[in-house]
C-alpha positions as CSV (number, residue, x, y, z in Angstrom):
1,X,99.0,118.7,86.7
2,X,102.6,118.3,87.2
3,X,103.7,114.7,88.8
4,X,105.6,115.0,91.9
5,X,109.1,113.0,91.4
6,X,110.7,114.3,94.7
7,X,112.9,111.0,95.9
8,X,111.7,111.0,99.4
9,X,114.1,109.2,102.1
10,X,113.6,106.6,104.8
11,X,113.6,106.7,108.4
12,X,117.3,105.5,107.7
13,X,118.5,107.9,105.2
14,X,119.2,105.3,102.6
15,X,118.1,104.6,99.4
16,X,118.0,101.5,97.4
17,X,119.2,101.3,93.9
18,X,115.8,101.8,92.7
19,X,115.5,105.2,95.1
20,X,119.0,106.0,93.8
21,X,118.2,105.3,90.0
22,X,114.7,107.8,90.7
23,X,117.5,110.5,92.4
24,X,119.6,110.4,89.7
25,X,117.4,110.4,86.8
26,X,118.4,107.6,85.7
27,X,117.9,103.4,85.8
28,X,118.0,100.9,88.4
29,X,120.5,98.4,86.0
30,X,122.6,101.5,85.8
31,X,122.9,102.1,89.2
32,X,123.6,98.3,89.9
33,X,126.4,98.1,87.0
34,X,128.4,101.6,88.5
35,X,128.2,99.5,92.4
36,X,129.3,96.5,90.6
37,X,132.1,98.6,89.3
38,X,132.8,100.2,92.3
39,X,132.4,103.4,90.3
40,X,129.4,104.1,92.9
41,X,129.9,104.5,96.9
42,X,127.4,102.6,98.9
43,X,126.8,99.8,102.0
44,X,125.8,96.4,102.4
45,X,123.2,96.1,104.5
46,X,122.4,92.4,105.2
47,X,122.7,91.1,101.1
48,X,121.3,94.5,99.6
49,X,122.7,97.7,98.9
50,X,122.1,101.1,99.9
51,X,123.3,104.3,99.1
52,X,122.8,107.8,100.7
53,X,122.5,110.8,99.6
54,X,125.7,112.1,100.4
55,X,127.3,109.0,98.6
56,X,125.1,109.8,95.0
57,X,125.9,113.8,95.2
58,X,129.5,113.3,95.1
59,X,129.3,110.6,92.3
60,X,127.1,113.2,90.4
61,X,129.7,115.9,91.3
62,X,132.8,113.7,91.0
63,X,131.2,113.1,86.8
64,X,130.1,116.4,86.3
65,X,131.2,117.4,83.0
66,X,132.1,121.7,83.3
67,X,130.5,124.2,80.3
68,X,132.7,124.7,78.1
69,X,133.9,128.5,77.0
């Protein structure tokens, strides 16, 4: 049986780097390194970060790498 790996949202729309890392198919250190390079849009909230969805779509379109031909 397939597992599910939809990134469901919170009540708040925001995710935290370990939500991010699961949306973007990739790692939570990864997602903590591009905010800590400002490469990656997100908010403070209190001392953690948080990013929506709206923030990690344009950094995935913003690196999107066009077919070549």
């Amino acid at each position: 049986m397939p597992q599910d790996t939809t990134v469901r949202l919170p009540d708040g729309g925001l995710l935290d780097n370990v939500g991010a890392a699961a949306y973007l198919s990739t790692t939570p250190r990864h997602i903590a390194r591009l905010w800590s390079e400002r490469k990656l849009s997100g908010r403070k909230v209190g001392r953690k970060v948080r990013f929506s969805k709206a923030d990690l779509d344009e950094f995935a379109e913003r690196n999107r790498i066009p077919a070549s031909r």
